[in-house]
N, C-alpha and C positions, 0 to 999 in steps of 0.2 A: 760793174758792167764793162762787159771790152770793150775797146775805142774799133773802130774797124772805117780804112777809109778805101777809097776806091782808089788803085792806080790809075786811073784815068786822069781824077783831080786834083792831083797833089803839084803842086805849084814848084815847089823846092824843099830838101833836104833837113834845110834850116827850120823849115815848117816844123816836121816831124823830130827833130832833135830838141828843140824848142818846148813842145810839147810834153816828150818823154821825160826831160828834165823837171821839167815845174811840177808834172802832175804823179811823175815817181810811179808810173804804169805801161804797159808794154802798147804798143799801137798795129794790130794787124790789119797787113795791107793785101788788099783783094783783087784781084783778078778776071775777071769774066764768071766770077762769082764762087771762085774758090779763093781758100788761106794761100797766100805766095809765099809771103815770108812776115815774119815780126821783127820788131823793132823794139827795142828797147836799150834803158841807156845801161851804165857798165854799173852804175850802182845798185839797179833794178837787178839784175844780171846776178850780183854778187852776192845778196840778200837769198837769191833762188838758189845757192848753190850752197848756201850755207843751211838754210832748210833741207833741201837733197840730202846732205852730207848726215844731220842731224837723224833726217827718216833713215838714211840706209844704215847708221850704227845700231839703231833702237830694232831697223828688221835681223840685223846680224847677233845680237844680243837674246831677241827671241829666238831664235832659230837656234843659238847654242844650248839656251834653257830647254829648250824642245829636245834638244840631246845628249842633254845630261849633263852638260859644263854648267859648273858653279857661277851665281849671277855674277856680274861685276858691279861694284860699288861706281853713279854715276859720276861724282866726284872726282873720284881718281879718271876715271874716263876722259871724261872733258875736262880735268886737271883745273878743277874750280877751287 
């Protein structure tokens, strides 16, 4: 479930750094009742981009098979 808090009532910095660390999840901070921005810590962060990275090989992979490139063993891909 997202954390979502109000800019109005965020006390300090440390609150939401605090937060984002222990609980290993992003904190969206609101505004007059829209998304402003998110928060989240650099490890959260790095987890999300290692997924990203994960999905956009497996769309590129598809999409070769879709045009006739021979599959690639994942293996040698992600050099496991």
């Amino acid at each position: 479930m997202p954390v979502m808090k109000d800019m109005d009532n965020l006390n300090s910095i440390d609150e939401i750094s605090d937060f984002v660390h222990e609980n290993k999840e992003p904190v969206f901070i609101i505004k007059d009742d829209d998304c402003e921005f998110v928060v989240m810590s650099y490890e959260c962060y790095d987890d999300l981009m290692k997924v990203e990275s994960i999905d956009q090989a497996i769309f590129e992979s598809e999409m070769g098979i879709l045009n006739g490139q021979e599959p690639m063993d994942a293996k040698k891909f992600f050099m496991i």
